[in-house]
LUMLOMAR-493735 format. One line per 10 residues: number of its first residue (from 1); their letters; for each residue x, y, z of C-alpha. Coordinates in steps of 0.001 Angstrom, whole numbers, plus 500000, padded with zeros to 6 digits. Example, Ala and Ser with C-alpha at 12.3 -4.5 7.8 and 13.67 -1.06 7.14 Angstrom:
2
1> AS> 512300,495500,507800; 513670,498940,507140
//
This chain:
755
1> XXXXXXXXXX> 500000,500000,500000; 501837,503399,498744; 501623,506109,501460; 500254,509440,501136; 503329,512133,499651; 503463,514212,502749; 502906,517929,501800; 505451,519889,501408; 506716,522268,504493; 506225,525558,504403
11> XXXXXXXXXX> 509418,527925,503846; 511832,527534,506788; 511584,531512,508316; 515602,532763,508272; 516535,535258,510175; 516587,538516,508669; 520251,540183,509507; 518679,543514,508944; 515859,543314,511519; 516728,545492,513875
21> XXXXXXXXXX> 517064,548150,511007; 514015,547978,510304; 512255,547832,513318; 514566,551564,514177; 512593,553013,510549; 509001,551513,510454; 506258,550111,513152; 505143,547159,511200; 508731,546259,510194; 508700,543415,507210
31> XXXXXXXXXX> 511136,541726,505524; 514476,544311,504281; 515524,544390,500867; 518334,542134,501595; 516389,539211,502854; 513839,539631,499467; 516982,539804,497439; 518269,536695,499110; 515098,534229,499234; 515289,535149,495009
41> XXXXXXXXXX> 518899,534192,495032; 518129,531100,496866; 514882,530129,495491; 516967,530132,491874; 513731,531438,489638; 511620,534330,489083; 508564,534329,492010; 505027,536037,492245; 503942,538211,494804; 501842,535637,496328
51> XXXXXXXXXX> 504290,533219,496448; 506768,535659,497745; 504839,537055,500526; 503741,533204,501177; 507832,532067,501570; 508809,535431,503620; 505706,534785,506340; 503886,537997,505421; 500360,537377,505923; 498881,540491,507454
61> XXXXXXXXXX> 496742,542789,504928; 498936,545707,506174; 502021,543558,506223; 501399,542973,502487; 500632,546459,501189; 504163,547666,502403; 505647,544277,500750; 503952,545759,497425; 504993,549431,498221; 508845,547546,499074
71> XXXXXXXXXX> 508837,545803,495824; 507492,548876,493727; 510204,550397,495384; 513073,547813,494448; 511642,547687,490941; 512801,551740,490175; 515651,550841,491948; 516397,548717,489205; 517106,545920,491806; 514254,543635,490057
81> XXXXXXXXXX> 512280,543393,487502; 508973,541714,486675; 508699,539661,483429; 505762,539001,481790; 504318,536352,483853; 504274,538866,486725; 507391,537349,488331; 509933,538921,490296; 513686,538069,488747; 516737,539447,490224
91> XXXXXXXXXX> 518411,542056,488145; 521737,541109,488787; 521420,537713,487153; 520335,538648,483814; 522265,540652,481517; 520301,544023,482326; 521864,547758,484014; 520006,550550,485851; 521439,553794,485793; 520748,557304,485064
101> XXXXXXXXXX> 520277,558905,481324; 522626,561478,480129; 520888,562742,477134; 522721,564673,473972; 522171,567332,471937; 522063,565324,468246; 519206,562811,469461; 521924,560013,471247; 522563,559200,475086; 524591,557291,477254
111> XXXXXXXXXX> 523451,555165,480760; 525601,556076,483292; 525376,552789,485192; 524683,552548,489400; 527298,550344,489705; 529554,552212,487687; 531481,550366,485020; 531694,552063,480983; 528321,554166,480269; 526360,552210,477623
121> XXXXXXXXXX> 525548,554024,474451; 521979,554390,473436; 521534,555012,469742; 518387,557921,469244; 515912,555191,468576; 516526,554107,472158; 516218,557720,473246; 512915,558183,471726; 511116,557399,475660; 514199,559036,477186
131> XXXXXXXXXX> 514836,562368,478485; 517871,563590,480042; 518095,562829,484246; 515758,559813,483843; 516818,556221,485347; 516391,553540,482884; 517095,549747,482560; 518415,548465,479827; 519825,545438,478074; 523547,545804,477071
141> XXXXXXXXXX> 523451,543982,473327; 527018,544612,471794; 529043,547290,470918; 528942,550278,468694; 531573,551521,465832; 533639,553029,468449; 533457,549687,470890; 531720,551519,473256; 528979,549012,475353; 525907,549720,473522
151> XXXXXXXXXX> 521908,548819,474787; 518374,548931,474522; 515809,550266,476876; 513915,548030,479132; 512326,549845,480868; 511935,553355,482161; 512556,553233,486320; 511831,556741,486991; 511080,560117,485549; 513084,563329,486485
161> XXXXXXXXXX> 512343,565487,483998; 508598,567300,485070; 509102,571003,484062; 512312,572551,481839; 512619,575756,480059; 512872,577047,476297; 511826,579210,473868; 507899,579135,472711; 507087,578941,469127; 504457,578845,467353
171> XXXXXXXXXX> 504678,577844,463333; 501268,576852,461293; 499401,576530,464409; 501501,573923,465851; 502972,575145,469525; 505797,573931,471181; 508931,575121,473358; 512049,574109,472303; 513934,573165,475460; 517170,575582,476385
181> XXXXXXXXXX> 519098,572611,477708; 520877,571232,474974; 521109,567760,476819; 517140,567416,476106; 517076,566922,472039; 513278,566673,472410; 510749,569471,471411; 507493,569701,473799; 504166,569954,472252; 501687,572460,473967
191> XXXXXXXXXX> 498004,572703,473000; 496342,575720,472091; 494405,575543,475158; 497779,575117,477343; 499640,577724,476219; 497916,580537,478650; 499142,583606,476818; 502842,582714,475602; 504068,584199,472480; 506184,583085,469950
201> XXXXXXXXXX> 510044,584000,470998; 509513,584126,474015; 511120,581839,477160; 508438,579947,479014; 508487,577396,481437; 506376,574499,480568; 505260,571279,482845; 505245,567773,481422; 502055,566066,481302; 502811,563014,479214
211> XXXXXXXXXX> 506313,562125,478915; 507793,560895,475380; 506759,557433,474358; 507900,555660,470874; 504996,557632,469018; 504912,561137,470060; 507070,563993,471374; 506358,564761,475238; 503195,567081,475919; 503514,569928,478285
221> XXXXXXXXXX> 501553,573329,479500; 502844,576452,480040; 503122,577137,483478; 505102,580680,483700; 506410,583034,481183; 509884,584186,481792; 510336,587285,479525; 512251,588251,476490; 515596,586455,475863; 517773,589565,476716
231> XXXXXXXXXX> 515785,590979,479735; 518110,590884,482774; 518776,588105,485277; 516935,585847,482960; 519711,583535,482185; 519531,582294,485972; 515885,581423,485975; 516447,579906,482487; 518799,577597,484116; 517115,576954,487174
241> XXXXXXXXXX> 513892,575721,485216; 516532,574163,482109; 518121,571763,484343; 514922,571030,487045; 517071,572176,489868; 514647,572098,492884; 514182,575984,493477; 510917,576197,496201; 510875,574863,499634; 507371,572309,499761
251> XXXXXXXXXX> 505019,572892,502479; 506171,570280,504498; 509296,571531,504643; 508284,575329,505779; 505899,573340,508351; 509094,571291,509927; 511206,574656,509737; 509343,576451,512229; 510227,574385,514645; 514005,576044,515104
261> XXXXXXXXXX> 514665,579182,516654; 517864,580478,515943; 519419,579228,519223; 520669,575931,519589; 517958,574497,522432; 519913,573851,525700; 519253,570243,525842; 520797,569792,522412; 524055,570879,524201; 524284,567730,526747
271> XXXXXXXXXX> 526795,565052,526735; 528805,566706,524210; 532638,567800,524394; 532235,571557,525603; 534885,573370,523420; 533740,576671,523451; 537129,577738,525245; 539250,576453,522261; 539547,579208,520069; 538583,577840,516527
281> XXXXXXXXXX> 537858,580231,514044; 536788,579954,510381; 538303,580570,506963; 536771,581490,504171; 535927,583909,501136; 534893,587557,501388; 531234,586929,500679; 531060,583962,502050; 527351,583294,504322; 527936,579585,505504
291> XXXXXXXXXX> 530450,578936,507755; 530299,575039,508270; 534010,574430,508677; 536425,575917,511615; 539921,574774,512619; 542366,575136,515686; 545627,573736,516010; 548766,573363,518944; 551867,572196,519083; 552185,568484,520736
301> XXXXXXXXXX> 555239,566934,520844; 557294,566541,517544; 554370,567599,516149; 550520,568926,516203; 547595,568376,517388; 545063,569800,514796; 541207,570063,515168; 538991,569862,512175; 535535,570723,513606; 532249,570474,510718
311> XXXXXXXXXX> 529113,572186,511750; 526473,569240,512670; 523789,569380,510336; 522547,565694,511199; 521259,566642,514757; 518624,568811,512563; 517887,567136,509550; 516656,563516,510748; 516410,560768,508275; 512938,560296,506453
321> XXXXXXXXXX> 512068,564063,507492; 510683,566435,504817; 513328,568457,504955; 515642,565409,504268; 514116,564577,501579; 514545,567885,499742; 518094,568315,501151; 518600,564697,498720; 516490,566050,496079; 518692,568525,495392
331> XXXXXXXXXX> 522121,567071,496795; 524017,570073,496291; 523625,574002,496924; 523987,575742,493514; 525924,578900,493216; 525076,581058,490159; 527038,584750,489767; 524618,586831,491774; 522856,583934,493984; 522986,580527,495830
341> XXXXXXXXXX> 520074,577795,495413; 520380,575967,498847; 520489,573073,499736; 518778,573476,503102; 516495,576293,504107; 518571,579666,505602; 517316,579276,509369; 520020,576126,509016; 522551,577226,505999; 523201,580497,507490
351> XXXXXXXXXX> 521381,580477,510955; 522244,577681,513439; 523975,575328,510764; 526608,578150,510039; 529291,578679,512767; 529147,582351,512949; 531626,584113,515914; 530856,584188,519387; 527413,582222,519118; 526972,578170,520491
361> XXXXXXXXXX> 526914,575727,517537; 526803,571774,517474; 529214,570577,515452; 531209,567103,514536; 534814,567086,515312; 537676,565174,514209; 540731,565148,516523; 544056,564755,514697; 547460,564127,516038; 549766,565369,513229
371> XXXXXXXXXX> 553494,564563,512813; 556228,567432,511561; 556104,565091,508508; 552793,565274,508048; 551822,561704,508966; 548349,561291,511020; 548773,559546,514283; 545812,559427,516793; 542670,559986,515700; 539197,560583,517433
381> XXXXXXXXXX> 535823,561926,516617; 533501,563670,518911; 530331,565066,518846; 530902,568747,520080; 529870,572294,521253; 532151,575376,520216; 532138,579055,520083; 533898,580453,517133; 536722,583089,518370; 536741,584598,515026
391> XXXXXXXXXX> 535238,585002,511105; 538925,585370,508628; 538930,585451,505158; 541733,584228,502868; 543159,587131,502266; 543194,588343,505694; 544837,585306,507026; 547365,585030,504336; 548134,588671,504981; 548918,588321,508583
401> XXXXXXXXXX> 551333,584637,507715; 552759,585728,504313; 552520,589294,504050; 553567,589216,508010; 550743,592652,508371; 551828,594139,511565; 548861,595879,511815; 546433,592719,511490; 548624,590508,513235; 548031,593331,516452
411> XXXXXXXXXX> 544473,593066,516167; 543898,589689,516300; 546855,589159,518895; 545771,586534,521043; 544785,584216,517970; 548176,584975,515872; 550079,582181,517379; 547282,580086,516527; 547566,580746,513233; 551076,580405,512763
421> XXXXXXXXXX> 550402,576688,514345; 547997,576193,511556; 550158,577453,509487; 552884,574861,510594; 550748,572050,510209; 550239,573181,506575; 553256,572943,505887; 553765,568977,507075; 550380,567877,505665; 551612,569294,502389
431> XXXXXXXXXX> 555434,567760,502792; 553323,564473,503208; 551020,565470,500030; 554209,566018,497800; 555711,562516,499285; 552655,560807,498377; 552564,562028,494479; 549171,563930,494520; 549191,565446,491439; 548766,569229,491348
441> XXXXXXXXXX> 547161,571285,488247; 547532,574787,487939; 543135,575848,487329; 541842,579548,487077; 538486,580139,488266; 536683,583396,487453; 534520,585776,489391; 531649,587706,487028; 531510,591489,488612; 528021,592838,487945
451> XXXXXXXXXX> 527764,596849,487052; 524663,599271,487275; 521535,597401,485419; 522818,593797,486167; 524858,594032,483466; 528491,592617,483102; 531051,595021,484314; 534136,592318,483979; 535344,589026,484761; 538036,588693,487165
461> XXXXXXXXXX> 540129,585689,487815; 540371,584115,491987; 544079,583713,492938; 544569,580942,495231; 547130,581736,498212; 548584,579799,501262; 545335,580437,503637; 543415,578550,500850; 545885,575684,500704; 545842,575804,504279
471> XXXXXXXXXX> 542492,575328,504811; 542232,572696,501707; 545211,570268,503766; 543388,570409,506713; 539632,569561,505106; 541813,567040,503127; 543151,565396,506410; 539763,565074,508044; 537889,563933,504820; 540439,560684,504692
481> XXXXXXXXXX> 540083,560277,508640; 536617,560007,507935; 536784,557206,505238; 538759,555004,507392; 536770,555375,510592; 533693,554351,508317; 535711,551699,506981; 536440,550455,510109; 533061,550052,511584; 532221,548766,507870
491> XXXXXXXXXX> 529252,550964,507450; 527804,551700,504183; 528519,555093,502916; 530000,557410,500027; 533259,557733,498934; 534510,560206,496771; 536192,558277,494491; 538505,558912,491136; 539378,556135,488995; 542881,556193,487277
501> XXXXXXXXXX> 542915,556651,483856; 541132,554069,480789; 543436,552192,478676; 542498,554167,475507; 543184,557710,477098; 546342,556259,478510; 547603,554683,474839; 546294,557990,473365; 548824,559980,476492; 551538,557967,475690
511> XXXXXXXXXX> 551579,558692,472230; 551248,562170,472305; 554070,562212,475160; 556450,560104,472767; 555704,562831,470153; 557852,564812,472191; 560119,563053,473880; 558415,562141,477077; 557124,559252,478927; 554716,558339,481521
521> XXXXXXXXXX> 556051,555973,483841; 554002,553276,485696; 553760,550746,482633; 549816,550096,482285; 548519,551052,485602; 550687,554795,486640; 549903,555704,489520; 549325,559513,490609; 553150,559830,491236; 554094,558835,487904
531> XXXXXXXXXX> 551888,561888,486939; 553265,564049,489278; 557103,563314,488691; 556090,564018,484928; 554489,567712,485396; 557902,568781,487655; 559980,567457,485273; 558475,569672,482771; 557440,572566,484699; 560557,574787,482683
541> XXXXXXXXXX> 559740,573808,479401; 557738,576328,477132; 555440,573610,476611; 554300,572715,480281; 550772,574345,479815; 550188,571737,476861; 551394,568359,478887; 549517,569398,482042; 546421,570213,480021; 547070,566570,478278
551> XXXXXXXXXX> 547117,564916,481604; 544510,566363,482969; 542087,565590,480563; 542989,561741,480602; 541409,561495,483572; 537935,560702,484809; 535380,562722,486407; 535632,561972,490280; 532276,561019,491684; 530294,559205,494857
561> XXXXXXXXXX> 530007,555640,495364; 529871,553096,498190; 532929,551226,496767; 535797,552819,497730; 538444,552705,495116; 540381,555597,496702; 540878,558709,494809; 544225,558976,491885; 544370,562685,491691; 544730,562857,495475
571> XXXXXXXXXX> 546840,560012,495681; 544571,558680,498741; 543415,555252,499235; 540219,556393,501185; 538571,559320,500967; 535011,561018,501451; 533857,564372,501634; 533179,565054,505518; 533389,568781,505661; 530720,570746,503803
581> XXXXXXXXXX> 527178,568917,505100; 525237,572747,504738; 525785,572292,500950; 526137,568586,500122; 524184,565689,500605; 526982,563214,500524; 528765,564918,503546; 525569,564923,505731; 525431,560823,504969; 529165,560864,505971
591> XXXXXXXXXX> 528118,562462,509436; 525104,560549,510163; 527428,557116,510078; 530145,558631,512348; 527230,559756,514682; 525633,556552,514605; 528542,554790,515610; 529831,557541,518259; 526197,556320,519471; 527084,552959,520216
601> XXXXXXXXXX> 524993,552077,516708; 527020,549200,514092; 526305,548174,510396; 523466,545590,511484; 521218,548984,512335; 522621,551365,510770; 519545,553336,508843; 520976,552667,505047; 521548,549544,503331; 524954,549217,500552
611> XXXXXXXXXX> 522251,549347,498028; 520287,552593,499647; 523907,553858,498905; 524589,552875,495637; 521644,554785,494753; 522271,558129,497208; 525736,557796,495340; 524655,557924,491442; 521772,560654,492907; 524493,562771,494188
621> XXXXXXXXXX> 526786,562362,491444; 523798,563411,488807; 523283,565939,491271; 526799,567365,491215; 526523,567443,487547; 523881,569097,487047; 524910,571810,489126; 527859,572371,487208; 526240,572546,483947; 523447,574663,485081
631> XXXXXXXXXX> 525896,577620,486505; 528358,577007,483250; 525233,577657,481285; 524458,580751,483341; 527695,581983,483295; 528402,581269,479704; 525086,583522,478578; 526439,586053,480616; 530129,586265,478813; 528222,586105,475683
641> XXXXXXXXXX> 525959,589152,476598; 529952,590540,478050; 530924,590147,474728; 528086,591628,472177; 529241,595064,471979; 532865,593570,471613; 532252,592439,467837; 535135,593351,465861; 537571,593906,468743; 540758,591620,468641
651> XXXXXXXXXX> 541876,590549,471987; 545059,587908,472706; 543911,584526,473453; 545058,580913,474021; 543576,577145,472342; 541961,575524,475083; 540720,572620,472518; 541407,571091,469732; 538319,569561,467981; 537484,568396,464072
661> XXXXXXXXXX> 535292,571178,463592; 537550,574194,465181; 539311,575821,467933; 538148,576685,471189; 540040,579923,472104; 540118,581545,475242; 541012,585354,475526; 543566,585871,478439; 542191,588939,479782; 538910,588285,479367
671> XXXXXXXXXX> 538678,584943,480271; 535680,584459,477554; 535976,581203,475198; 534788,581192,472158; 535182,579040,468786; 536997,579489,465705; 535444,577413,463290; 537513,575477,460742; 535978,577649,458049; 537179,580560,459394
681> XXXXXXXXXX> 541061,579020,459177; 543203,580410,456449; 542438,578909,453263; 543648,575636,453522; 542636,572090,453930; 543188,571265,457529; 543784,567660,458746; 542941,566949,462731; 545445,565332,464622; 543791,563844,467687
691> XXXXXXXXXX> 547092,562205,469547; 548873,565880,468449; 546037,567841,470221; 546524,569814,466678; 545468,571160,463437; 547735,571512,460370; 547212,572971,457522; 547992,570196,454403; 548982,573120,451767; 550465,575600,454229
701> XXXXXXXXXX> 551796,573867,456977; 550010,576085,459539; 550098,574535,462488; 547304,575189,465572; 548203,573307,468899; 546759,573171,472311; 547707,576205,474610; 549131,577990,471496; 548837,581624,472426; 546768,583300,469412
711> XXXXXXXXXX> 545285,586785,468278; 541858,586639,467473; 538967,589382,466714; 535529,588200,468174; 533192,587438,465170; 529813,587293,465844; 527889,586600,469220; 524632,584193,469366; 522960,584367,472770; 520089,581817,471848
721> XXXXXXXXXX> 522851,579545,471973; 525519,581036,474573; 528383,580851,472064; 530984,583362,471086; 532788,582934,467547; 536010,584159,466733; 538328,584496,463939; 542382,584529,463731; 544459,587487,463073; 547637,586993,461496
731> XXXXXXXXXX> 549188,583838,461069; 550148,580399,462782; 553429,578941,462692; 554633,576352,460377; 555043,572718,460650; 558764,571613,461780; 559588,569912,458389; 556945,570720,456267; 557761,571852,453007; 554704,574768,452354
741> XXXXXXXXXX> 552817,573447,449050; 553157,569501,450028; 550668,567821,450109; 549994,565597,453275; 548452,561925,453076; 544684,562212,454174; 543259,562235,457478; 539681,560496,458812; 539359,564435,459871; 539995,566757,457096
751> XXXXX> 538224,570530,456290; 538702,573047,454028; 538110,576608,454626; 535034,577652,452342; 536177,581241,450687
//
């Protein structure tokens, strides 16, 4: 007689390592992302909900509405997918990538993967559903002409694009805005009815009600109309709406704001180390608002003992909060020409947040012991209470310990020996920077002085002195102290990481440095020494601004990430940015991990998960960027508007890039850049040579090189576009060798001047 099959047992419950986590963040805690992710692993197929929920022991009707909300959740995470049966499958076993969009002008994009790894190159067919800023899966098929990882969309994870800016036209009826960020190569429709008063020309913002699909163009209304092109201070608020940068505090946010007083509450002040006898003071520009950095240092021993303290910005923003969650929407503070975008509301940026003299603020310290070589000894953080003793600026400082100001250095008596100790610990933490190899490039950043009217009055360069380097060694010191102690208590966080340089870009280095004699040493992995020995070995040669520009641009972008890879350019093996929490969101994730463990807290319940920070970390980069490419925008319309009643003036200049269609230029007094187009070279055909960083003339032998200095006379100016075209004066050198009427084989890159 067979015997009944006994039925099978139900799902033996595992522990989930992550409990206590979740029990800290939600009342009805259920299973964490890591146990889901790990019942898929093990159960080796795709599941349903049902029988997900079923194997994981969620039963209860609430229980299983936050398991949907949780999976929803890990689905635009791009952790899983559904197929079509409805199934849960595990991302990382199938050959799929989330990441974020970068979108281009000529219809293309790229996925800049989570993970990191290449970007994957979407052809314009793929970009069709796509707009610039959105996260995307997508399958990764082959590669392209240029064997660059190339893939097809999956699926769309989340949306970021909801409003932009542009022009409004109207042709035979048909109304649309054609967006002013050239990263978005999609027009928006508008309907009639939508258009509420816009006319043609002029710059509107406009709201996205359906986003792009593989039929139509995206569909938007008007929303706000900006103005002429050429009315004042519009190029901010075109780049503000261009670029989606969160500009307006939510209700929420004013609601949980109201709560602070600008005092720090008494009881915040408990159990903290009391060091509002130290006299720390802060460093910074002239019109600087935010103070969220102050230093002291003393002599101890052979050597220092130097205190970094970081105004604490986690006691007030609390994880989950409204206020949080803007503070990550919009990861970074944005400084335009005439004004900041925030990231946190002023009571905090530059009330209790900002460590303003002779006024109680919480802050995070790192304690330092520092040896005359510059080697870190002892290190400890505390949560603190200080007093600033004093507001400096860089020039002040570097006045009283370069300049030696009598004057100065008698008013602020009793903190001048301070000083000089900070200024002695400079000096070893950059004897231990020059040991190390960091590499150091010589960069100009400008200042745009505004005249009567708003109106562009001149651009003025910042020059760098020892109070800045001062202040950068020390910020330096605590931001790797910071990586290790996270390290150490293996909590999951951002790093701010820089790769090395690719294989290609290295080759393409190599060759150019051969061209001239030189070599990179290191064989195929040089590390940031061999880059360093290189630029002082050539820092007397007429040519050093060409092989330090070449350098530089072989490497990559630095950016955030929870896999710490160290950082080349600094030659660091850890590093993370600890220092500026008021204006980055990276640095106030930094602080709430050395917090939670100063708190007795570990990795098991720490708030965020490794993959809650893979994602913070590909936010914050996308974040950073688009920052940057909202002010460059900004500033570049105002240069161009600098430059409009310059037409016909010739200026001196200097090639900042070499490309197949022209030369970028930029004018040394100035500081404007602005293209020479190929067709405005002497008559000539004109072969690109991409390992030369040059253009030579085939006929002539005219010769145009990176960093060449060059006299130009400024062309035309198109503010639509923000560009600035030039045209040479005179004439370029000659080709060492180059017989003037020979002919030279052809080039993949060649253009003739049209006359």
């Amino acid at each position: 007689m067979n015997k009944k099959p006994k039925p099978q047992k139900a799902a033996r419950r595992q522990r989930d390592p992550y409990a206590e986590r979740e029990a800290q963040k939600y009342a009805r805690p259920i299973a964490s992302r890591e146990a889901i992710l790990s019942w898929l692993e093990k159960a080796g197929k795709p599941l349903r909900f049902e029988r997900l929920a079923q194997d994981l022991h969620i039963h209860h009707s609430d229980d299983i509405e936050a398991l949907r909300r949780r999976l929803a959740a890990m689905l635009r995470d791009g952790q899983l997918v559904q197929n079509r049966s409805d199934e849960y499958c595990l991302v990382k076993l199938l050959p799929l990538m989330a990441g974020t969009i970068i979108g281009h002008r000529d219809g293309f994009g790229f996925l800049k993967p989570d993970e990191g790894g290449d970007d994957v190159f979407l052809p314009p067919r793929q970009m069709r559903t796509l707009m610039h800023g959105d996260r995307a899966l997508v399958r990764v098929y082959g590669r392209d002409a240029r064997g660059r990882p190339e893939g097809s969309l999956v699926d769309v994870l989340e949306r970021n694009t909801r409003e932009l800016a542009g022009r409004f036209v109207e042709e035979r009826g048909v109304c649309f805005v054609q967006p002013d960020n050239s990263r978005i190569a999609h027009t928006v429709l508008v309907p009639a009815m939508e258009r509420h008063g816009a006319r043609s020309g002029q710059m509107v913002v406009v709201e996205i009600t359906q986003q792009p699909d593989k039929q139509s163009e995206p569909i938007g209304r008007v929303t706000r109309i900006l103005g002429e092109r050429h009315a004042p201070g519009i190029e901010v608020e075109l780049a503000v709406h261009a670029h989606g940068l969160p500009h307006e505090w939510p209700a929420e946010v004013q609601q949980e704001i109201r709560a602070f007083s600008e005092l720090v509450p008494e009881t915040a002040k408990h159990g903290r180390l009391d060091l509002r006898s130290t006299p720390l003071v802060t460093i910074d520009g002239e019109d600087a608002r935010d103070f969220d950095d102050a230093v002291y240092c003393e002599p101890k021993g052979n050597g220092y003992r130097l205190l970094v303290a970081i105004a604490d910005v986690s006691h007030y923003v609390q994880p989950g909060s409204a206020l949080d969650h803007e503070a990550r929407n919009r990861g970074t503070s944005v400084y335009f020409p005439d004004r900041v975008i925030p990231m946190l509301p002023e009571i905090l940026s530059n009330g209790l947040c900002s460590l303003k003299p002779q006024e109680d603020r919480l802050c995070l310290v790192c304690e330092m012991q520092v040896s005359a070589e510059g080697r870190i000894g002892r290190v400890q953080f505390h949560e603190g209470l200080m007093r600033s003793a004093a507001r400096f600026t860089y020039t002040q400082v570097a006045r009283m310990l370069v300049d030696r100001d009598a004057a100065l250095r008698r008013e602020y008596a009793q903190l001048t020996p301070h000083l000089e100790n900070l200024y002695g610990v400079y000096h070893a933490l950059a004897k231990a920077r020059a040991a190390r190899g960091a590499i150091e490039f010589d960069s100009t950043e400008t200042r745009v002085i505004f005249g009567e009217d708003r109106k562009v009055a001149s651009i003025k360069p910042l020059v760098r002195n020892d109070a800045h380097r001062l202040i950068e060694e020390c910020m330096v010191a605590a931001n790797v102290e910071a990586a290790h102690f996270l390290e150490k208590h293996k909590l999951p966080s951002l790093y701010r990481v820089h790769a090395g340089p690719d294989p290609d870009g290295l080759q393409e280095v190599r060759q150019f440095l051969g061209s001239l004699g030189l070599s990179l040493g290191g064989g195929q992995k040089p590390q940031a020494m061999h880059y360093a020995r290189l630029l002082d070995k050539v820092k007397a040669r007429p040519d050093k601004s060409l092989i330090e520009t070449v350098l530089l641009r072989s490497l990559s972008q630095a950016v955030y990430s929870p896999d710490n890879i160290g950082h080349f350019g600094l030659a660091l093996g850890h590093y993370a940015h600890f220092t500026s929490p008021i204006r980055r969101y990276p640095d106030l994730l930094v602080h709430r991990g050395i917090r939670h463990v100063l708190r007795g807290g570990n990795d098991r319940n720490f708030y965020y998960s490794l993959q809650q920070m893979l994602h913070l970390g590909s936010h914050c980069s996308m974040t950073e960027r688009r920052a940057d490419e909202a002010t460059r925008d900004a500033t570049d319309w105002l240069k161009a508007e600098y430059m409009r009643d310059k037409v016909g003036e010739e200026f001196d200049g200097f090639i900042t890039s070499v490309l197949p269609f022209g030369l970028f230029v930029q004018l040394k007094e100035l500081f404007v850049e602005g293209l020479i187009h190929v067709t405005s070279l002497p008559s000539d055909y004109y072969s690109f040579d991409a390992a030369g960083h040059r253009m030579v003339g085939e006929r002539s032998g005219r010769v145009f090189r990176l960093t060449d200095v060059i006299r130009v006379r400024v062309s035309g100016v198109n503010l639509e576009e923000h560009k600035i075209d030039f045209e040479p004066v005179g004439t370029a050198p000659v080709a060492r060798g180059h017989k003037p009427g020979a002919r030279r084989p052809a080039k993949p890159h060649r253009r003739k001047r049209r006359s």
